[in-house]
C-alpha positions as CSV (number, residue, x, y, z in Angstrom):
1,X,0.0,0.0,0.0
2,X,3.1,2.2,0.5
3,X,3.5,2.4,-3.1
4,X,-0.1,3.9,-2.9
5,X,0.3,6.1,-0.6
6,X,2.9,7.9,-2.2
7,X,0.8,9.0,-4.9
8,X,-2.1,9.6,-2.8
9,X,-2.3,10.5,0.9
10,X,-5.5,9.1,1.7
11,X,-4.9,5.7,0.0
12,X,-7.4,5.6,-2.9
13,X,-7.0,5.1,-6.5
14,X,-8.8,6.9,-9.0
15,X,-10.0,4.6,-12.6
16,X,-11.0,6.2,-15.6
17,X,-12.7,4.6,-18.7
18,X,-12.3,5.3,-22.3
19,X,-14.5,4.8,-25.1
20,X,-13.9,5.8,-28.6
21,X,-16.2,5.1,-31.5
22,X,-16.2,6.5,-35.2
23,X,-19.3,7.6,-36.6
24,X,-20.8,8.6,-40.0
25,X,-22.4,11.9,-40.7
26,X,-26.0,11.5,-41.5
27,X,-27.1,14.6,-42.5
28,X,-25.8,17.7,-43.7
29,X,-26.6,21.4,-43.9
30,X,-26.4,23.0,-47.7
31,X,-25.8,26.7,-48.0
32,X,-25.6,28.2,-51.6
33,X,-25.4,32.0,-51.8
34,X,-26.4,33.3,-55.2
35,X,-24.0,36.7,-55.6
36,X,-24.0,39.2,-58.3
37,X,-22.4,42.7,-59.4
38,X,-24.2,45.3,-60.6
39,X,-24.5,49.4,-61.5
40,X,-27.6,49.1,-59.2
41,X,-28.8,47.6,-56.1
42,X,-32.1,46.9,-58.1
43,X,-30.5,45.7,-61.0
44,X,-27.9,43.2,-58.7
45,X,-30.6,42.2,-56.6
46,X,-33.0,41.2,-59.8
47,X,-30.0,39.5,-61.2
48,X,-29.9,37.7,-57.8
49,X,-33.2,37.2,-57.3
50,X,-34.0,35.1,-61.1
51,X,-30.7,33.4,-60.3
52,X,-32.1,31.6,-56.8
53,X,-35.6,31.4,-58.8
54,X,-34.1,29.5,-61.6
55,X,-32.5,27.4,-59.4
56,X,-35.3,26.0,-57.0
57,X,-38.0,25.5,-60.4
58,X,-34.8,23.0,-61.7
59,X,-34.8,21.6,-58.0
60,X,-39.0,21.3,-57.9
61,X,-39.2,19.9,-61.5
62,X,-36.6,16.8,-60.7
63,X,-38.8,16.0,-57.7
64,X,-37.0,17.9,-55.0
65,X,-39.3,19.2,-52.4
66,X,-38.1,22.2,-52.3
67,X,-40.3,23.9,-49.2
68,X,-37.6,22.6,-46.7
69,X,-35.4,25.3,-48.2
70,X,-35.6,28.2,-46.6
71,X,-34.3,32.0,-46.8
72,X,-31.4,32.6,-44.5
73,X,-29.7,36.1,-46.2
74,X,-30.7,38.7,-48.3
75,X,-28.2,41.5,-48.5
76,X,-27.6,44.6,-51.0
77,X,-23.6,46.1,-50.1
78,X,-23.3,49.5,-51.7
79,X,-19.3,49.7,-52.6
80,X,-16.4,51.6,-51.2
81,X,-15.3,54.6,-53.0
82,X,-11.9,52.1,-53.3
83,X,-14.0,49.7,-54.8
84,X,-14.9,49.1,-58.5
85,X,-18.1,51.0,-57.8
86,X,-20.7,47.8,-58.4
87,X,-23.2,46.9,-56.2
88,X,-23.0,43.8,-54.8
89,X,-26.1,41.9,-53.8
90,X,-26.7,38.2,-52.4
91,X,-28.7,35.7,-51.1
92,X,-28.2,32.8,-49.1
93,X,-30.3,29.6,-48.9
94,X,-30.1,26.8,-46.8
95,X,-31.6,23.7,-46.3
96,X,-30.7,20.0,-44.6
97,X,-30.6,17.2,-46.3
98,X,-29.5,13.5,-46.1
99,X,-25.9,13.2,-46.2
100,X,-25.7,12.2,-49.5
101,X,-22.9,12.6,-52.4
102,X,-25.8,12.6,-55.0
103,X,-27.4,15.3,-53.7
104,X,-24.1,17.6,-53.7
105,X,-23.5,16.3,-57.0
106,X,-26.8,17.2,-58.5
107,X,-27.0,20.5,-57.0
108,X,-23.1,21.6,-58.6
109,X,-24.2,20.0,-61.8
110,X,-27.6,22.3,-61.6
111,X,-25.8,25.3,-60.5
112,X,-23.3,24.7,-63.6
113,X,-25.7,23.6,-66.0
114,X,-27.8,27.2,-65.2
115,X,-24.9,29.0,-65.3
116,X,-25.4,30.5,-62.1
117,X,-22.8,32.7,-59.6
118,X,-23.2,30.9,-56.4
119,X,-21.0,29.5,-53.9
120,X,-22.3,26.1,-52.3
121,X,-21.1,25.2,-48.6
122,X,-21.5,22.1,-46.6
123,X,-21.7,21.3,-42.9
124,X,-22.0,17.8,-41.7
125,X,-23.8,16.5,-38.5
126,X,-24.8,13.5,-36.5
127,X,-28.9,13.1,-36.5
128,X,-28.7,11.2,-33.2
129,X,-25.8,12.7,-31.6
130,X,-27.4,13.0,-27.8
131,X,-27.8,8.6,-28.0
132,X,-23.9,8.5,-29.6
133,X,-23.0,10.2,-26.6
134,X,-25.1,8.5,-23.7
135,X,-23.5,4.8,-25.7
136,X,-20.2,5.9,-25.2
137,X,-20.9,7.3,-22.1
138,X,-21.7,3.7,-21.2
139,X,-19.0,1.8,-22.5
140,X,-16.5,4.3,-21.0
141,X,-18.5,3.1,-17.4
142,X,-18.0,-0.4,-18.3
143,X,-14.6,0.2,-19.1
144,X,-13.9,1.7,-15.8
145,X,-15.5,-1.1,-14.0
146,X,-13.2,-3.3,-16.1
147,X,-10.3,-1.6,-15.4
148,X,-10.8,-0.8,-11.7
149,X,-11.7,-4.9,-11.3
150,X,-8.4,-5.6,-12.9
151,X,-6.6,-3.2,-10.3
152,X,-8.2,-5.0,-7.3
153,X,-7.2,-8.5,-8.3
154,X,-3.6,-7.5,-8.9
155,X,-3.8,-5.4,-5.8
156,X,-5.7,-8.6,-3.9
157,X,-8.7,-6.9,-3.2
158,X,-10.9,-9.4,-4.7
């Protein structure tokens, strides 16, 4: 116990468990912002505006229910007088989706194919993250109890 003791005062031994898992995104959040230049906010934001409308008829006609996307941005910058004096205007939609390379695919190919300014962005996610956790949670318990069993038989405590 000596050997114990100089580690710890009052004689106890503290066991940790690990768990480790890898997982595979399920889902995925899609943000494509449609940006154009123009001489005129109104003229940049129609530009805009029959870009992202262009875009979601493709989406409804190949039988993508499109009411899950929703507006996120809308924005109109006037320029700097450093700037190239163009109005920039934008807008963002997002939308979540089944992780799913088809579904990236299809949506650069339609964005191409339309000829479109947009920049497309991806953020992946675990549907059931909260249960992930509470399994690992578990195993790491388990692995504690295996671990601090294995210390009390090599001690002789059991």
């Amino acid at each position: 116990m000596n050997a114990l003791n100089s580690h710890n005062e009052s004689g106890k031994v503290f066991v940790m468990g690990k768990a480790s898992e890898e997982f595979t995104c399920d889902r995925i959040t899609i943000t494509i912002t449609f940006q154009c230049k123009g001489v005129s906010g109104a003229k940049a934001s129609e530009t805009v505006t029959a870009q992202c409308e262009r875009f979601l008829q493709r989406l409804s006609e190949s039988g993508v229910d499109i009411t899950a996307i929703r507006l996120h941005d809308d924005s109109i910058d006037q320029p700097s007088y450093r700037d190239d004096d163009k109005v920039r205007a934008s807008r963002t939609l997002k939308f979540d989706s089944e992780a799913n390379a088809l579904v990236i695919d299809y949506i650069l190919k339609t964005i191409q194919d339309e000829h479109l300014d947009a920049e497309l962005s991806t953020d992946y996610y675990l549907s059931n993250e909260e249960e992930l956790r509470k399994s690992l949670r578990k195993k790491a318990i388990e692995d504690s109890k295996d671990n601090a069993e294995l210390l009390a038989c090599a001690a002789g405590k059991k």
